[in-house]
C-alpha positions as CSV (number, residue, x, y, z in Angstrom):
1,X,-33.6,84.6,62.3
2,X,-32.5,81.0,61.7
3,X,-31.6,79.1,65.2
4,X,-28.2,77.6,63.5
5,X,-25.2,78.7,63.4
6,X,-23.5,79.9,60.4
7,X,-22.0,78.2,57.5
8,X,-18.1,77.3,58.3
9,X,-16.1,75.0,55.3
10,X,-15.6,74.9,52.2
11,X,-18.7,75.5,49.1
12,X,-17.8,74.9,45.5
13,X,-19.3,78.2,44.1
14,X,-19.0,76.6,40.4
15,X,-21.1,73.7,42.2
16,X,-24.6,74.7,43.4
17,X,-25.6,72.7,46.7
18,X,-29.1,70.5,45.8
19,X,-30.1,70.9,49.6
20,X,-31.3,67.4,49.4
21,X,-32.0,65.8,53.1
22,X,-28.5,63.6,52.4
23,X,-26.7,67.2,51.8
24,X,-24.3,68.6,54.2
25,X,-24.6,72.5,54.1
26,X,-20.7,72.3,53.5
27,X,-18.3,69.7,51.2
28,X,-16.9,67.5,54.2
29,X,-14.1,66.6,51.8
30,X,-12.9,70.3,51.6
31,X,-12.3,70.2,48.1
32,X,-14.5,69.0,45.5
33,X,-13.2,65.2,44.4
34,X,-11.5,65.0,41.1
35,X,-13.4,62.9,39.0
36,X,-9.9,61.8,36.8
37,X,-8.7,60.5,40.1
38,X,-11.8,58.6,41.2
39,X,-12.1,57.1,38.2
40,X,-8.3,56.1,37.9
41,X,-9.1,54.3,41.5
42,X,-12.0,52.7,39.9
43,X,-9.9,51.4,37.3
44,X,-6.3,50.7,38.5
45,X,-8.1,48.7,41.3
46,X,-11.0,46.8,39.2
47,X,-7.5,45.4,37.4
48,X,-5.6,44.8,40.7
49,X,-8.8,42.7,42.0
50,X,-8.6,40.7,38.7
51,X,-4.7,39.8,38.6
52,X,-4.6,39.2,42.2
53,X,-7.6,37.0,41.8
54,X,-5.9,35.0,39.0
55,X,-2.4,34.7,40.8
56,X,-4.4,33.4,44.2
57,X,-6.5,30.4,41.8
58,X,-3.1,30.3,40.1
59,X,-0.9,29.6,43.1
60,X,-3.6,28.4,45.5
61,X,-2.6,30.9,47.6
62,X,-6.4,31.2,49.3
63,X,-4.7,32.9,52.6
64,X,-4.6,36.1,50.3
65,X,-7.9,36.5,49.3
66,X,-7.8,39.4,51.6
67,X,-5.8,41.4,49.0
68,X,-8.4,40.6,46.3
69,X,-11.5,41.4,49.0
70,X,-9.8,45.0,49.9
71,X,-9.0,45.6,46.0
72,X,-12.2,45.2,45.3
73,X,-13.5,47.7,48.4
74,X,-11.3,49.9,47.2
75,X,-13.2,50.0,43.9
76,X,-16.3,50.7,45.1
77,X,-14.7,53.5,47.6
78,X,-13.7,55.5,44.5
79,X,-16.9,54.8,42.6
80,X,-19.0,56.9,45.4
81,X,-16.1,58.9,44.8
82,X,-16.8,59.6,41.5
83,X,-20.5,60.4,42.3
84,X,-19.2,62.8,44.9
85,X,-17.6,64.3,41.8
86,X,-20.1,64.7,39.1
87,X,-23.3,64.1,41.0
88,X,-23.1,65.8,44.4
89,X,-20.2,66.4,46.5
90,X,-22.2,67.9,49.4
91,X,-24.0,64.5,49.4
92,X,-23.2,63.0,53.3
93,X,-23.8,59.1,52.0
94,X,-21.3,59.2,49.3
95,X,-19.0,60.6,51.1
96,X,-19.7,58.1,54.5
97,X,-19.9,55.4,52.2
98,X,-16.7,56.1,50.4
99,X,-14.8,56.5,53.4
100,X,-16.1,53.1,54.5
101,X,-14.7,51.6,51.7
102,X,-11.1,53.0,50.9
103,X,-10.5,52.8,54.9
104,X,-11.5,49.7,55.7
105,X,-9.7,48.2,52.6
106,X,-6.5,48.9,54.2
107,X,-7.4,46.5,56.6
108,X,-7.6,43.8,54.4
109,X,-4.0,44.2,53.1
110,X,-2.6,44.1,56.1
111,X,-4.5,41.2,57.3
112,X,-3.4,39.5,53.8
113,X,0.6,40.9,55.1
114,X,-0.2,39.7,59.2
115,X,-1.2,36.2,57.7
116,X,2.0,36.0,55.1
117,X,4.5,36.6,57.9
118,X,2.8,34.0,60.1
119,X,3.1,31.7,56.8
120,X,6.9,32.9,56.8
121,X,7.3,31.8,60.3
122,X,6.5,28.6,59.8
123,X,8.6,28.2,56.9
124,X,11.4,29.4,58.4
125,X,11.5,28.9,62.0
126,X,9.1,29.8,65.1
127,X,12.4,30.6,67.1
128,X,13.0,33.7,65.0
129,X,9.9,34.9,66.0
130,X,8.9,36.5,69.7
131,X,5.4,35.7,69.1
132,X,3.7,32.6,68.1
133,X,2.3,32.5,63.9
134,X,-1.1,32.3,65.2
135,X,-1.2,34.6,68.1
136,X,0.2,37.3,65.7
137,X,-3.3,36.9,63.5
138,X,-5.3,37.1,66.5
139,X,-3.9,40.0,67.8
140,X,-3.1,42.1,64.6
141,X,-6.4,41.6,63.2
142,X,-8.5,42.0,66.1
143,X,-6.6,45.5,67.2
144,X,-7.3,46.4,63.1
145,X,-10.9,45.3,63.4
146,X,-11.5,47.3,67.0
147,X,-9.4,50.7,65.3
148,X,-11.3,50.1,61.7
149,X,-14.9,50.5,63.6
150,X,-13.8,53.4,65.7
151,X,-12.7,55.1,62.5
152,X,-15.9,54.5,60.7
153,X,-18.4,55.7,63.8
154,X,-16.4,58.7,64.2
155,X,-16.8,59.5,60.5
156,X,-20.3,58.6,60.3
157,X,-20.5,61.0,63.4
158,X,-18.7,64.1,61.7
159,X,-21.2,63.7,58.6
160,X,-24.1,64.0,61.3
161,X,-22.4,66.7,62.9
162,X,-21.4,69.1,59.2
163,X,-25.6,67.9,58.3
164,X,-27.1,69.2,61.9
165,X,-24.4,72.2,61.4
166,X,-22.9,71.1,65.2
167,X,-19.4,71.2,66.5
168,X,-17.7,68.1,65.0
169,X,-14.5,68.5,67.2
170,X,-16.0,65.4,69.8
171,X,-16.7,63.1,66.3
172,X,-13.5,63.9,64.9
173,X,-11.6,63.0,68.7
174,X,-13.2,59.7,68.0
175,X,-12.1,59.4,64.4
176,X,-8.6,60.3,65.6
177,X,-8.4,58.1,68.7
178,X,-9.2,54.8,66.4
179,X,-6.6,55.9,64.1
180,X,-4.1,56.8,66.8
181,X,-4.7,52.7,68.0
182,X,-3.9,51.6,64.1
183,X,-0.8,53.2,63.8
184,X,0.5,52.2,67.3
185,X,-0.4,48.6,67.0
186,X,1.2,48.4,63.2
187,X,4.0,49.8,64.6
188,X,4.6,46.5,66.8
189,X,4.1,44.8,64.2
190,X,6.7,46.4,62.0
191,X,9.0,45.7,64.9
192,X,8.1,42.3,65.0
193,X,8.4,42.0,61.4
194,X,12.0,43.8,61.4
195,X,13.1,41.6,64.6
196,X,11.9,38.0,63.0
197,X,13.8,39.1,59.8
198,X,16.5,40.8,61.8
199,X,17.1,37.0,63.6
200,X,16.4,34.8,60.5
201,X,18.1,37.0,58.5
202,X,21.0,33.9,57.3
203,X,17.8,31.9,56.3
204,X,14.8,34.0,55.2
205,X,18.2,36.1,53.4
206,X,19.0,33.8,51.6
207,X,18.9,34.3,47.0
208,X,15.6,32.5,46.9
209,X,13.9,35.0,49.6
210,X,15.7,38.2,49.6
211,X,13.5,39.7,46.8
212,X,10.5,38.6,48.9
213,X,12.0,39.5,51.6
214,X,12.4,43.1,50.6
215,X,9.2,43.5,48.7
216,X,7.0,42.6,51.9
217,X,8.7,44.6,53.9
218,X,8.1,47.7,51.6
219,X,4.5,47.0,51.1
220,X,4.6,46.9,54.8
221,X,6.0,50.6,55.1
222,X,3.6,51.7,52.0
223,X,0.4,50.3,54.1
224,X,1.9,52.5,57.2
225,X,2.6,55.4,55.4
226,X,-0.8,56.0,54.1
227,X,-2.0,54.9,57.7
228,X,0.3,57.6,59.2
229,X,-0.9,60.0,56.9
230,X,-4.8,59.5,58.0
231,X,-4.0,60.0,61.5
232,X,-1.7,63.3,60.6
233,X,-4.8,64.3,58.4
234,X,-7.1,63.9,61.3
235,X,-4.9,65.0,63.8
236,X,-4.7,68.9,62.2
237,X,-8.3,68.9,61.6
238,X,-11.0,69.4,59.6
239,X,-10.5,72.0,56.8
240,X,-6.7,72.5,57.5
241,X,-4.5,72.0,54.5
242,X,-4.2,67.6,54.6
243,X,-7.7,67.6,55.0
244,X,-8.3,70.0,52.5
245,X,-6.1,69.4,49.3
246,X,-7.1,66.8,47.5
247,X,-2.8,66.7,46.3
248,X,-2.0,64.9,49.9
249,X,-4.8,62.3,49.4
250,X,-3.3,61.2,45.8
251,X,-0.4,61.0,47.3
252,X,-0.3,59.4,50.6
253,X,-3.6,58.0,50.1
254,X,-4.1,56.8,46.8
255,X,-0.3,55.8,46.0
256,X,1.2,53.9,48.2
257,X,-1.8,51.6,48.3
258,X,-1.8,51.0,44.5
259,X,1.7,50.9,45.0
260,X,1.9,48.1,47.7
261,X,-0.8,45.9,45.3
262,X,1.2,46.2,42.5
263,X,4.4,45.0,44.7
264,X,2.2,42.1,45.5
265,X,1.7,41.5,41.6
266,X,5.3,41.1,40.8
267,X,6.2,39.5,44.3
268,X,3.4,37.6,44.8
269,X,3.7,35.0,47.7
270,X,2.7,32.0,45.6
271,X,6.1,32.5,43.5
272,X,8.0,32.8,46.4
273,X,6.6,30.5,50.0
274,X,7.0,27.1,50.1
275,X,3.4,24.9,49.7
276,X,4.1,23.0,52.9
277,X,3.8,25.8,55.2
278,X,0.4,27.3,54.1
279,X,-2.2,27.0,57.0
């Protein structure tokens, strides 16, 4: 008799596991990956990276490469998506390498939305603000950075764990604990984002802001919904039902970041902050 233990998650019976050495013995994702979504991704972000690349050479707005940078990561993210689809969804590298990408991405839109507000600060006023422009990048990007590499080790660890057939309960703690961080530290800085516009609001109000004004602030809650939604996901578990319907992903996942880019299209911040307070 075999020494492991047996089987528990989800098999595609209409999708024959190759048993390659990069094949968990289960599909991590819980569900097979739809191919129509993955390529959508590939294809609704290739165009995002494109516009927002022409609007930052347009508008000289180099602060926001960020946006173009995790546009970009979020094409390949749903390209190993798509081979998780029609090549192997059981395979452990697409589906680590995938994860990489779409999560880390994040991380680049809100350092592109940490480095805009600074931006706004100056434009407006440091006394509206409780922290200082530059102090907010520092410490918003460093907590994202610390969180984003927690995430990433504990999701490299729960492929290891599904391959070896192990308890991936520790693996998914860590996973949890670095997305617990994210969402606590954005948190401050939606405060801090709410209080600054809260205080400036007769200035940064005003007919020449408001629609910016509005349209940061709901990419803002878009970027922190789909960040709330990961650390609900991990937080039930492996194989429970956010984890394991691909629905909750499309939504809370996929559309709100697609959503917060294409706010960024229409409201982009070259149209809208004045030259003289770039960095």
């Amino acid at each position: 008799m075999s020494g492991k233990p047996p089987i528990d998650g989800y098999i595609d019976p209409n999708f024959p596991n190759p048993n390659t050495e990069n094949d968990a013995p289960i599909i991590i994702y819980g569900y097979t990956p739809s191919f129509v979504l993955a390529v959508l991704g590939v294809a609704i972000f290739a165009l995002s990276t494109l516009v927002h690349l022409f609007q930052v050479v347009k508008y000289r707005t180099w602060y926001f490469i960020p946006i173009v940078v995790g546009s970009a990561m979020e094409v390949v993210g749903y390209a190993f998506r798509c081979l998780s689809a029609k090549v192997s969804p059981y395979n452990i590298i697409y589906f680590v390498v995938q994860y990489f990408f779409i999560v880390v991405a994040p991380v680049m839109f809100s350092a592109a939305i940490y480095t805009v507000l600074s931006i706004l600060i100056n434009a407006v006023g440091r006394q509206y603000s409780p922290i200082r422009p530059r102090l907010i990048l520092i410490l918003f990007i460093v907590s994202d950075v610390v969180a984003t590499g927690v995430q990433v080790a504990g999701a490299a660890l729960i492929g290891k764990a599904e391959s070896d057939r192990k308890d991936p309960t520790t693996a998914n703690n860590i996973l949890l604990a670095g997305l617990a961080f994210q969402v606590f530290t954005f948190f401050v800085f939606l405060a801090l984002l709410f209080v600054f516009f809260w205080r400036s609001r007769k200035v940064s109000n005003g007919p020449a802001m408001k629609p910016f004004t509005f349209a940061l602030c709901a990419a803002t809650l878009l970027v922190y919904l789909r960040t709330c939604f990961r650390l609900a996901e991990t937080a039930q578990g492996l194989g429970e039902s956010l984890s394991s319907r691909e629905v909750f992903f499309g939504c809370l996942e996929f559309a709100p970041i697609v959503l917060a880019l294409l706010v960024f299209n229409i409201w982009h911040p070259g149209k809208w902050v004045p030259r003289y307070s770039y960095p």
